[in-house]
C-alpha positions as YAML, in Angstrom:
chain: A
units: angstrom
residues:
- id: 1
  name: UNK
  ca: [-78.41, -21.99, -77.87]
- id: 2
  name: UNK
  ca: [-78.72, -18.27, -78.80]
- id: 3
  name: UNK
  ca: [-75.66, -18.97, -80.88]
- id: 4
  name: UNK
  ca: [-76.89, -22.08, -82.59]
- id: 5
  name: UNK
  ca: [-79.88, -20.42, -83.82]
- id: 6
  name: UNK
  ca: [-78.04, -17.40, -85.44]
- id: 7
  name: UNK
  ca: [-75.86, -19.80, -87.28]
- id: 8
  name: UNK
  ca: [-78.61, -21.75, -88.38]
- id: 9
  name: UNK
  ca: [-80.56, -18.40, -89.48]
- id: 10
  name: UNK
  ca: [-77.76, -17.13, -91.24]
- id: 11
  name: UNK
  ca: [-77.22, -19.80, -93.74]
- id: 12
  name: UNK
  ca: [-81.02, -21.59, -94.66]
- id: 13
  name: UNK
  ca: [-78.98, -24.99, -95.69]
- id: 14
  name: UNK
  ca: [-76.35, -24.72, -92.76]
- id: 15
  name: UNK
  ca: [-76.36, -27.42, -90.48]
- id: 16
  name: UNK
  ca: [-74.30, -27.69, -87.37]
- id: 17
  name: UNK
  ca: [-72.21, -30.80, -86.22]
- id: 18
  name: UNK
  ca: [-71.89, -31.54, -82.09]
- id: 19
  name: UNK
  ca: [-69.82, -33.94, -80.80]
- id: 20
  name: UNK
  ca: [-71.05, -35.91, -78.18]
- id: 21
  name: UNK
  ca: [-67.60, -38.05, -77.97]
- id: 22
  name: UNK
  ca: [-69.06, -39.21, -74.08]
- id: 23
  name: UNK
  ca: [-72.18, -40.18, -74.99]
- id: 24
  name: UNK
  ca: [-74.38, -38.02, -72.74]
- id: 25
  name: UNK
  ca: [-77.13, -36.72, -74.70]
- id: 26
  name: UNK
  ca: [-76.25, -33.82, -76.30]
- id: 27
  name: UNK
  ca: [-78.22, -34.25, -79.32]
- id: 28
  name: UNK
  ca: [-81.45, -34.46, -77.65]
- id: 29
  name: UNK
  ca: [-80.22, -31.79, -75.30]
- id: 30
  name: UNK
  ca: [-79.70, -28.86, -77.84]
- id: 31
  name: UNK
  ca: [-82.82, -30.72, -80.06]
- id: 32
  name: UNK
  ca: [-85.05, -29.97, -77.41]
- id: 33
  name: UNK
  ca: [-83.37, -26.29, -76.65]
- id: 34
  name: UNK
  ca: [-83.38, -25.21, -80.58]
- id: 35
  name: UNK
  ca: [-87.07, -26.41, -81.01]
- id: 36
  name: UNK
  ca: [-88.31, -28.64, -84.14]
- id: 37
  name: UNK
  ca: [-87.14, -25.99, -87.25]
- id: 38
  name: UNK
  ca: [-83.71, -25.56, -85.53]
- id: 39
  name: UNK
  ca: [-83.60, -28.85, -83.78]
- id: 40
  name: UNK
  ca: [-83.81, -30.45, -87.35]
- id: 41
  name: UNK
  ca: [-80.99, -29.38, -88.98]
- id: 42
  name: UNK
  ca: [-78.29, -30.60, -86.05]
- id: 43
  name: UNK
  ca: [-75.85, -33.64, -86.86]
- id: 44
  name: UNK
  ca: [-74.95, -34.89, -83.53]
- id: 45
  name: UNK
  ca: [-71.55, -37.01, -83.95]
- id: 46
  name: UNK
  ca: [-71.99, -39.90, -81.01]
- id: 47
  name: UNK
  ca: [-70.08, -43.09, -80.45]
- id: 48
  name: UNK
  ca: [-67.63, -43.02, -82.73]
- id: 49
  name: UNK
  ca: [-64.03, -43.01, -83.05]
- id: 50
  name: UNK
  ca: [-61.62, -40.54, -83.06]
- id: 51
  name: UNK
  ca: [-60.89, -40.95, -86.62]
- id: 52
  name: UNK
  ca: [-64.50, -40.80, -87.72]
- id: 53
  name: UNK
  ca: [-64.90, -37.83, -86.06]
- id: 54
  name: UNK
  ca: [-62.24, -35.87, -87.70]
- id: 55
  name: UNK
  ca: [-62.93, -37.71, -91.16]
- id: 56
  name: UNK
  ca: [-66.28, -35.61, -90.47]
- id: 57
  name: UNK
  ca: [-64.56, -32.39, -89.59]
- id: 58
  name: UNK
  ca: [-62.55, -32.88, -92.77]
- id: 59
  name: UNK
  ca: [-65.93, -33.28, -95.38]
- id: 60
  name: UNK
  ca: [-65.47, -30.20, -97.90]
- id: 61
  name: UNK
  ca: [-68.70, -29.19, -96.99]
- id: 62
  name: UNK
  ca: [-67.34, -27.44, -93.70]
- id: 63
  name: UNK
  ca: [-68.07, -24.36, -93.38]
- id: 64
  name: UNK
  ca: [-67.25, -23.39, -89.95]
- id: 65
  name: UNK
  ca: [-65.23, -25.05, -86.92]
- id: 66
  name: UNK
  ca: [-65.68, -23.45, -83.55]
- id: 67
  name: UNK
  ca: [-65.23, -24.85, -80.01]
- id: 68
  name: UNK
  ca: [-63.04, -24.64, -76.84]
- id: 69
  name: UNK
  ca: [-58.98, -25.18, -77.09]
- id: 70
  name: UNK
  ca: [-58.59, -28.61, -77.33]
- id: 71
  name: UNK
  ca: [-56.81, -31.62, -79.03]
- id: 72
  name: UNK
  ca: [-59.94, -31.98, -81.77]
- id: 73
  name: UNK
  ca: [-59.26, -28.36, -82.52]
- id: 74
  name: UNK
  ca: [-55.75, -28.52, -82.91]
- id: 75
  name: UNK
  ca: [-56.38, -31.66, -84.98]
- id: 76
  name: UNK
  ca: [-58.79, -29.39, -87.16]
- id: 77
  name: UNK
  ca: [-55.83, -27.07, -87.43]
- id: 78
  name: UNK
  ca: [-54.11, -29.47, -88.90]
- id: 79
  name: UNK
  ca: [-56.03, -31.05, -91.09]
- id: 80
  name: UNK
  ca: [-57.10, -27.65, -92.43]
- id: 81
  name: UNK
  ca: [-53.85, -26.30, -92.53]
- id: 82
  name: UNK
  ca: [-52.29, -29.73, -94.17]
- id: 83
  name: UNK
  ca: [-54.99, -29.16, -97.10]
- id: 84
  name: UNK
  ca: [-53.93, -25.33, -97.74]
- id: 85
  name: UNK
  ca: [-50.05, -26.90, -98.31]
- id: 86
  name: UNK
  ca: [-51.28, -29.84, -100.45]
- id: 87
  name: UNK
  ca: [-53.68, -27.74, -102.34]
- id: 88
  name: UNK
  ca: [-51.28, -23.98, -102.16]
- id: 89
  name: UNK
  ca: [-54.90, -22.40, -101.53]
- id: 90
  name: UNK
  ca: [-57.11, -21.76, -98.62]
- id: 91
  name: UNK
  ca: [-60.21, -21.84, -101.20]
- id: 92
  name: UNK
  ca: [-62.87, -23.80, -99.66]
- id: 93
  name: UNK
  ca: [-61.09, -24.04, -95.94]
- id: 94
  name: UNK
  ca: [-63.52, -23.53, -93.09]
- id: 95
  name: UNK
  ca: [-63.28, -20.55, -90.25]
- id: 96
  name: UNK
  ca: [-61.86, -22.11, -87.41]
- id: 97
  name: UNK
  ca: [-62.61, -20.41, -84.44]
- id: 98
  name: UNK
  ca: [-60.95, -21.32, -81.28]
- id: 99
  name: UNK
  ca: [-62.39, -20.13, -77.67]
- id: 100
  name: UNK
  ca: [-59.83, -19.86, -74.50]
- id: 101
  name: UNK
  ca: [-59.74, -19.04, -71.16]
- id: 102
  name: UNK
  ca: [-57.93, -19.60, -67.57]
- id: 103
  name: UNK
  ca: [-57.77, -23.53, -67.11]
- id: 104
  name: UNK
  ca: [-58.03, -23.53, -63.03]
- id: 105
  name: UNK
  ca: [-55.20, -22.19, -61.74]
- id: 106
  name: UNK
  ca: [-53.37, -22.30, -64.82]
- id: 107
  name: UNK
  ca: [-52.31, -19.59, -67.06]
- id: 108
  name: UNK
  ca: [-50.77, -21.94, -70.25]
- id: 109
  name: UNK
  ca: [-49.25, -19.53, -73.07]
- id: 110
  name: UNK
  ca: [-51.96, -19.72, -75.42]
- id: 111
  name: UNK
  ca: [-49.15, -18.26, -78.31]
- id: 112
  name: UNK
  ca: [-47.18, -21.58, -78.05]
- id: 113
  name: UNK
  ca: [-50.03, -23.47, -78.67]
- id: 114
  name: UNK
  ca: [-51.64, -21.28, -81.27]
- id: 115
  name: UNK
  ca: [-49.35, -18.68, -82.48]
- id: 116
  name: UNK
  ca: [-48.29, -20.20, -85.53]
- id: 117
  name: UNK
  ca: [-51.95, -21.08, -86.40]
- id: 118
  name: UNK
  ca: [-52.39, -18.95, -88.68]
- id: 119
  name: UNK
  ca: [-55.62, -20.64, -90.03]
- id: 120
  name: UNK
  ca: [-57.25, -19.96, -86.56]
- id: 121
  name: UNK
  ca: [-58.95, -17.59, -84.82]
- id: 122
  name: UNK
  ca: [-58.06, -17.57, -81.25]
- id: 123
  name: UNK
  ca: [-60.22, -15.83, -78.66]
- id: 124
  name: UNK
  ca: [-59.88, -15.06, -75.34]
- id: 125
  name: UNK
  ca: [-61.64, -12.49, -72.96]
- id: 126
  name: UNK
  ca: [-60.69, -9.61, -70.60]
- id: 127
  name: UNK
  ca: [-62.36, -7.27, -68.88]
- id: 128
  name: UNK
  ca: [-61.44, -3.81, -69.80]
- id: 129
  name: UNK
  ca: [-63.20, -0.49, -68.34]
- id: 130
  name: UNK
  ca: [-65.31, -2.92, -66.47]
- id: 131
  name: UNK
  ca: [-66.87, -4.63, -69.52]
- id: 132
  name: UNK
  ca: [-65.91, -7.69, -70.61]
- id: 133
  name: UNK
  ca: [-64.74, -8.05, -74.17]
- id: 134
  name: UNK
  ca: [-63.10, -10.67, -76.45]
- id: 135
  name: UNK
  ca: [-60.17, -10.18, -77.72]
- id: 136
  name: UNK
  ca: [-57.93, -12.49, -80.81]
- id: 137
  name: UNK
  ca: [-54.43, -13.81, -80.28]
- id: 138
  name: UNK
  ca: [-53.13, -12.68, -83.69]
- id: 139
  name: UNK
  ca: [-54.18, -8.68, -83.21]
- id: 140
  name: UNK
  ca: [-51.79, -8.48, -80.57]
- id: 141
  name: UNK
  ca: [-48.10, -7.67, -81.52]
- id: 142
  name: UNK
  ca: [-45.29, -10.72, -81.09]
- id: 143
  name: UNK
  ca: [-44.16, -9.39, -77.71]
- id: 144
  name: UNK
  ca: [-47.32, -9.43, -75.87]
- id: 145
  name: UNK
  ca: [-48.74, -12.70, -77.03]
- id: 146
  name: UNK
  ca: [-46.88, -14.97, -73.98]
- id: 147
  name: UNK
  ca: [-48.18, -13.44, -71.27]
- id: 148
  name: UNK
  ca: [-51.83, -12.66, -71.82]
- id: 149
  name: UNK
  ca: [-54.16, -11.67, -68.53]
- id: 150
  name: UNK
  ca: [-57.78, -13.10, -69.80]
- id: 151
  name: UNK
  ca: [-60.64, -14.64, -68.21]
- id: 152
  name: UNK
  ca: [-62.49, -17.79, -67.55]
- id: 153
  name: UNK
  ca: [-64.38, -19.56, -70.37]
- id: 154
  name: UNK
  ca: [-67.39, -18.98, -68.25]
- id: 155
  name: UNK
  ca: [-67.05, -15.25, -69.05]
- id: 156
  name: UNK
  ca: [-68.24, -15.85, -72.88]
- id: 157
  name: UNK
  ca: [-71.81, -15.36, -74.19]
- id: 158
  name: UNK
  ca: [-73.91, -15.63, -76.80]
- id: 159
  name: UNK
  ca: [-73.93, -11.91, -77.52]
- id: 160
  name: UNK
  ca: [-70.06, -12.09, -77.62]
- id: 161
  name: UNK
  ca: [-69.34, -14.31, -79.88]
- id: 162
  name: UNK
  ca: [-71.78, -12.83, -82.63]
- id: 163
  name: UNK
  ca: [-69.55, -10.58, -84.26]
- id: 164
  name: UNK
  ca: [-67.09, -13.28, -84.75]
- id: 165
  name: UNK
  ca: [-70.09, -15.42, -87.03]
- id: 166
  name: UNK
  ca: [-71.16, -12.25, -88.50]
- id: 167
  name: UNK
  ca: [-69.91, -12.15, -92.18]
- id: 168
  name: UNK
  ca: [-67.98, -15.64, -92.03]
- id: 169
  name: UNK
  ca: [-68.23, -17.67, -95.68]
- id: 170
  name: UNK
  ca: [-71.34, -18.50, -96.37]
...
């Protein structure tokens, strides 16, 4: 919620897209959380297809993609990354900002999956000198990026995340 608001206070016509692909309420969820002046200026995507849902991802008027590591994101990649090729600019392409963590007992190789997105910004946290910190996929040098010790996505916070919407295209 913290985060919502800053992205909505950075930007006074931004609006923010959720996806509520399962139907459960989200909109009225993070309406009530962000209060009427916030609450306003959310687009909650709900019952609709697959396609729909990336035709809105797609609109020119994105500014910003963020969310866990998943098949919409990847699907963002692409569509994002398809545009840049078709177009031979990145003029006008959204941040995409992807979040990742431990999956269970997992440990997948976030570099296979992201490494040659080069249009994304992948996260992931450790805890360094007792403090935990976030960290980017693409800062770390080729032979370190397959075996990366990180942390739950339950380790990630509003006050985190910040820097990483500080500054993005407005």
């Amino acid at each position: 919620i913290k985060l919502m608001k800053k992205v909505l206070d950075s930007d006074d016509n931004g609006r923010i897209l959720v996806y509520d692909e399962q139907e459960i309420g989200k909109g009225k969820f993070y309406r009530g959380c962000l209060g009427k002046t916030h609450g306003n200026r959310l687009i909650c995507s709900s019952g609709n297809t697959l396609r729909e849902d990336l035709a809105l991802m797609a609109l020119p008027q994105t500014k910003v993609i963020f969310g866990p590591c998943s098949g919409l994101l990847h699907c963002a990649s692409a569509i994002w990354n398809s545009e840049n090729v078709i177009s031979k600019s990145n003029h006008g392409t959204p941040e995409i900002l992807v979040y990742t963590g431990l999956y269970g007992k997992q440990n997948y190789n976030i570099n296979v999956w992201w490494g040659g997105a080069g249009n994304v910004e992948v996260l992931y946290v450790v805890e360094k000198e007792g403090k935990i910190r976030i960290r980017t996929l693409h800062e770390l040098p080729d032979e370190r990026r397959n075996i990366i010790p990180r942390l739950g996505c339950e380790h990630y916070n509003a006050e985190l995340l910040f820097p990483y919407f500080d500054g993005l295209r407005s």
